[in-house]
C-alpha positions in Angstrom: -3.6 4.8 -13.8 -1.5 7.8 -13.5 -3.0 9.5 -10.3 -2.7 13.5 -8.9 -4.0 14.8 -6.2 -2.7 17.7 -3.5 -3.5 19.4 -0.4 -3.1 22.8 1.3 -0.6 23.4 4.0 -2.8 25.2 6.4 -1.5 23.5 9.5 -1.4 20.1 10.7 -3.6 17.3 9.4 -6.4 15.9 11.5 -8.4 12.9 11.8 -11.0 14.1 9.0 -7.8 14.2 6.7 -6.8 10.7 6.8 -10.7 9.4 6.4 -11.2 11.8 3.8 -7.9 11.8 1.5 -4.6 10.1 3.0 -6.2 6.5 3.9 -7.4 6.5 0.1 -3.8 8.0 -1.2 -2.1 4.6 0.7 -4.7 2.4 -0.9 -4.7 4.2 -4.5 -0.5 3.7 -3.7 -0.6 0.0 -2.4 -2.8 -0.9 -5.1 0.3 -0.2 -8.1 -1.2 2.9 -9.6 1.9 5.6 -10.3 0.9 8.4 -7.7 1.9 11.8 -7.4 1.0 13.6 -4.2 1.6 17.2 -3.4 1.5 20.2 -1.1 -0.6 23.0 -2.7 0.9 25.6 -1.1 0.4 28.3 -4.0 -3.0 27.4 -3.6 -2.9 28.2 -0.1 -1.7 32.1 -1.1 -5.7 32.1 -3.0 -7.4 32.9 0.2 -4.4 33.4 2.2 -1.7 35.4 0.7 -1.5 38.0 2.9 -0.2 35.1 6.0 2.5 33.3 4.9 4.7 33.1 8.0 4.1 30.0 8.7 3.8 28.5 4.8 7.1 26.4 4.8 7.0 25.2 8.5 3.5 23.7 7.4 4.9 22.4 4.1 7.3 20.1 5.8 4.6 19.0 8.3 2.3 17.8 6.3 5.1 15.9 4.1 6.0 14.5 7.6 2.6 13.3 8.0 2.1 12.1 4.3 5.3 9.4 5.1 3.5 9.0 8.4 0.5 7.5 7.5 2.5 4.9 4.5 2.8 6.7 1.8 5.9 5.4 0.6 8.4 8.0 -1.4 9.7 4.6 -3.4 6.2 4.1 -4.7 4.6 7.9 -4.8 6.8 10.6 -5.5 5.8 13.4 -3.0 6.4 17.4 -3.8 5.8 21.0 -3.3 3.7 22.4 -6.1 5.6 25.5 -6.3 9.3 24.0 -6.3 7.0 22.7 -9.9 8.0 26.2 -11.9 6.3 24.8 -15.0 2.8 24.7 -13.5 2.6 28.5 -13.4 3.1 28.2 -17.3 0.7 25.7 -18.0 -1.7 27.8 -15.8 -1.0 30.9 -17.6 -1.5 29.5 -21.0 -4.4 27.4 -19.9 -5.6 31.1 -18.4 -5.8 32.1 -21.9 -8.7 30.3 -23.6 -10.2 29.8 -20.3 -13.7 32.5 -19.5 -14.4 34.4 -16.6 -17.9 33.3 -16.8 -17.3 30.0 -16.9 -15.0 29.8 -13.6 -17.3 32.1 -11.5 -20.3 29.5 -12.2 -18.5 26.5 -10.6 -20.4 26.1 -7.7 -17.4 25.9 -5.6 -16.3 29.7 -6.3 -19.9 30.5 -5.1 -19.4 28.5 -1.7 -16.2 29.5 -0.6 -16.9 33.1 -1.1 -20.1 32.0 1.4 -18.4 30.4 3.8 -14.9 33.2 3.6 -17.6 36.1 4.3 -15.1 38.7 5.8 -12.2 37.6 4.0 -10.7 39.5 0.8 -11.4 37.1 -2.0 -11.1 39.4 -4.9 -8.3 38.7 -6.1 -7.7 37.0 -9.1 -6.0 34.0 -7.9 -8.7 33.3 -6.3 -11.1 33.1 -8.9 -8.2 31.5 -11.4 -7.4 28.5 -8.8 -9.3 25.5 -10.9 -7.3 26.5 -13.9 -4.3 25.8 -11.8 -5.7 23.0 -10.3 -6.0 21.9 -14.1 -2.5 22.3 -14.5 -1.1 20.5 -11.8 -3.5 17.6 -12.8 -2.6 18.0 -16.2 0.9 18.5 -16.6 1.9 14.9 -15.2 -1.1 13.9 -17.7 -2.8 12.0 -14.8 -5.7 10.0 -15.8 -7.7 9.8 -12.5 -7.9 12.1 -9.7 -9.4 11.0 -6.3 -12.1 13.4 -4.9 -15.3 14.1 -3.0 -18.1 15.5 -4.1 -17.5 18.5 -3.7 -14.7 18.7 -6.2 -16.2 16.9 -9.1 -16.9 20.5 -11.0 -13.2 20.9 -10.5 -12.3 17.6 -12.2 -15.0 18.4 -15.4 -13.2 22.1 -15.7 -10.0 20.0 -16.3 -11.4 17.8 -18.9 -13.3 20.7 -20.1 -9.6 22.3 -20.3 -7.8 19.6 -22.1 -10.1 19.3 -24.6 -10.4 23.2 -25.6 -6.1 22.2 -25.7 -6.5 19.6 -27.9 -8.9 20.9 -29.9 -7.0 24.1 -30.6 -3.5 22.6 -30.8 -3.4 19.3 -31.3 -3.7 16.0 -29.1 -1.1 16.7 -26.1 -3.5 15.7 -22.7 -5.8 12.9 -21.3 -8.9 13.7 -20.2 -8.7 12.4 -16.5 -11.4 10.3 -14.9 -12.8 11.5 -11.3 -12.2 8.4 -8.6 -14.9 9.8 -6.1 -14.0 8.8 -2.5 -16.9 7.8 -0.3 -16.4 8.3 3.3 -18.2 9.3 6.3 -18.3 12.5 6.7 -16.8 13.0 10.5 -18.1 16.1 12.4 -15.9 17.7 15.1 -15.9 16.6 18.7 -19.0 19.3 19.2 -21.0 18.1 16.6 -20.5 20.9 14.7 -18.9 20.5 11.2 -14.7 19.9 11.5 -12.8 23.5 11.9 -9.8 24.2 13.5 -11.6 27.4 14.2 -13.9 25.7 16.3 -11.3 23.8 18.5 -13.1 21.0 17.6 -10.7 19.0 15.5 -8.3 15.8 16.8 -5.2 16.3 15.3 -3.0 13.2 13.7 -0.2 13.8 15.2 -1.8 13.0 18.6 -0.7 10.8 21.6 -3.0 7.8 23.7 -4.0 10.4 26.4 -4.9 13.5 24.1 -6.9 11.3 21.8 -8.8 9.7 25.2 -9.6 13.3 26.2 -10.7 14.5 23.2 -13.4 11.7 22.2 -14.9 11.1 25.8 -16.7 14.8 25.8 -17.7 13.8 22.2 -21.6 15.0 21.7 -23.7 12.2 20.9 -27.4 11.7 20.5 -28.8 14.7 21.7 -32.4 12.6 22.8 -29.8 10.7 24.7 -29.4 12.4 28.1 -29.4 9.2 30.4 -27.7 5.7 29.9 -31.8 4.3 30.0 -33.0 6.4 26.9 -32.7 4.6 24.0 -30.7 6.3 21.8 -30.4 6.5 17.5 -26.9 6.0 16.1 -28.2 7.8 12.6 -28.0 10.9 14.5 -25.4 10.5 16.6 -21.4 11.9 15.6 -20.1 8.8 17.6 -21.5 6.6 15.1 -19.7 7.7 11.7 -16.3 7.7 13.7 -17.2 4.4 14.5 -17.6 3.7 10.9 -14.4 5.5 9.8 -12.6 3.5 12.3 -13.0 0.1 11.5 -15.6 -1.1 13.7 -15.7 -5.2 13.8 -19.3 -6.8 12.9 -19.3 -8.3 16.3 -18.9 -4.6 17.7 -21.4 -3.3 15.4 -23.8 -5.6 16.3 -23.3 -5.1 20.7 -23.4 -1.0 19.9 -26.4 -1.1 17.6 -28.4 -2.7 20.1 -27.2 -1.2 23.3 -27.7 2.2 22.3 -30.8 1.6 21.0 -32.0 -0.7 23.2 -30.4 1.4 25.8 -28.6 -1.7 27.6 -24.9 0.1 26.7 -24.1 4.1 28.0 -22.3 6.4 25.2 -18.9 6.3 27.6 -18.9 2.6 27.1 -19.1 3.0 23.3 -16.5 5.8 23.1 -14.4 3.1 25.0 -15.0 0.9 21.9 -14.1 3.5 19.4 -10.8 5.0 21.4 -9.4 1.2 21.2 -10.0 0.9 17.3 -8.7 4.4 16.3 -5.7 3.3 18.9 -4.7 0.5 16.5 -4.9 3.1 13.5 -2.7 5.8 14.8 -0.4 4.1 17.6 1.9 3.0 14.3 1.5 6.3 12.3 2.8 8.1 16.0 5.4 5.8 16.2 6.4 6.2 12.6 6.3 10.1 13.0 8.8 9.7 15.9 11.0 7.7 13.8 11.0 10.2 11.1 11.4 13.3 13.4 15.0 11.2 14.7 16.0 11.5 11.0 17.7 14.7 10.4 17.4 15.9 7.2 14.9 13.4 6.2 11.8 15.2 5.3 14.0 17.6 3.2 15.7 14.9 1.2 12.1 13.5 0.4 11.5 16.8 -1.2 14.1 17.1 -2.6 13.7 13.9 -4.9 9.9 14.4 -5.4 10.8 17.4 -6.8 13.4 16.1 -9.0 11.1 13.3 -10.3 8.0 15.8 -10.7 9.8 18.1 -12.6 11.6 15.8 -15.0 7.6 15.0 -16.2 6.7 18.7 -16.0 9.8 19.9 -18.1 9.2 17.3 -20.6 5.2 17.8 -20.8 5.9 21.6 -21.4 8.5 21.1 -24.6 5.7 19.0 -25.9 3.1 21.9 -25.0 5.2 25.2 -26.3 5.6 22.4 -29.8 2.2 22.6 -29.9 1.9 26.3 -29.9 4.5 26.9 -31.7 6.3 29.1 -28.6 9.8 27.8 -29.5 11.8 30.9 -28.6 
């Protein structure tokens, strides 16, 4: 499969990140798909255009963190969506057989503007952002696109969209599959959902002692106030980490029936979980030392990405402007 998916440089990845996307993008890699990974950062301007100080600084981070975790640029070819020029064009003619009605009734135009209450989301890049979505999917004619749940109305606007394309101008797009990811869903360090807002979050790029801090305090099973109550791991944040984390059957087992047997205390279980995430990030901080000792690096791997992204894009939009007869 031909396989696109991005995310939006809003600061530096955290530990909800790699479960959720970058642990998937290695295995979606490793596994021989082609793979195009990307930095959003025009759709970062949708709900934040008006604080871009920061927008290039965060670019190269989470590039640095992409090679980090193993995505490899010899197997994946990593960009910046707006180094892309031809996804703007696709977007705009995409914009042009594409409703209003029919973007403000995806549910996630409805949510965000819930959840963004006091921020200015009238603009109209804001309410255009799945058509662009479509295009960066659709311009390197991907055939699967790894998302949650959350995104799937995002995915079925694309198909939606290269269809209407086809229909109209002739067969130019697949119709790409949705490759939903299944993952615990990790709450922050409060038990409140994940926000940087919050403080809440533990940051990849991390080190032994900041990670130890950070998960002893952890909230656990709020019934739980003494080592002797018994205690339910269903409702307890502890428990998903420890399923994100690659928690052994034999340590499954011993945590399952301390805590609810109450023979184990929570510090002895975070003790558990601090040594398996340990195993998962001490390489991926080592690697992101070895990269920041690389002058230059990050940019040439942009440099490249971009270079193969657009040779696709260039050639996908002579075939597109063929179709619609905009040869001038």
């Amino acid at each position: 499969m031909r396989i696109v998916s991005g995310t939006r440089p809003t600061g530096k990845l955290h530990i909800g990140h790699y479960v959720g996307i970058l642990e998937n993008w290695v295995n979606l890699q490793n596994q021989g798909h082609e793979t195009f990974y990307f930095v959003a950062d025009w759709h970062a301007l949708t709900t934040g255009y008006d604080n871009t100080e920061k927008l290039s600084e965060y670019t190269r981070e989470i590039i640095r963190t992409f090679l980090a975790v193993g995505l490899d640029p010899d197997k994946s070819v990593l960009y910046v969506q707006s180094a892309i020029k031809e996804h703007s064009e696709l977007q705009l003619l995409f914009n042009m057989f594409t409703s209003v009605p029919r973007l403000e009734r995806i549910p996630t135009y409805k949510d965000m503007k819930q959840q963004l209450e006091g921020k200015d989301l009238t603009n109209a890049g804001f309410l255009t952002y799945p058509v662009l979505q479509a295009a960066d999917i659709l311009i390197y004619k991907a055939t699967g696109v790894p998302v949650g749940e959350d995104q799937l109305s995002h995915v079925e606007i694309t198909r939606e969209i290269a269809r209407r394309f086809n229909y109209l101008y002739g067969e130019v797009f697949p119709e790409p599959e949705s490759l939903l990811s299944t993952f615990p869903k990790l709450l922050g360090t409060d038990g409140r959902k994940m926000s940087k807002s919050y403080g809440n979050i533990i940051n990849i790029d991390n080190d032994e002692e900041s990670l130890k801090k950070s998960l002893m305090p952890m909230i656990t099973d709020p019934a739980r106030k003494r080592k002797t109550d018994p205690g339910n791991p269903d409702v307890c944040p502890v428990w998903d980490y420890h399923r994100a984390f690659n928690i052994t059957d034999e340590q499954k087992d011993f945590v399952l029936k301390g805590c609810t047997q109450a023979e184990i205390g929570c510090v002895q279980c975070k003790k558990i979980l601090f040594e398996n995430m340990l195993k998962i990030f001490q390489p991926i901080w080592k690697n992101l030392k070895e990269i920041d000792s690389k002058k230059g690096y990050i940019d040439s791997v942009i440099q490249e990405g971009n270079k193969k992204a657009r040779e696709i894009a260039v050639s996908t939009m002579e075939e597109v402007r063929k179709s619609m007869n905009l040869m001038f």
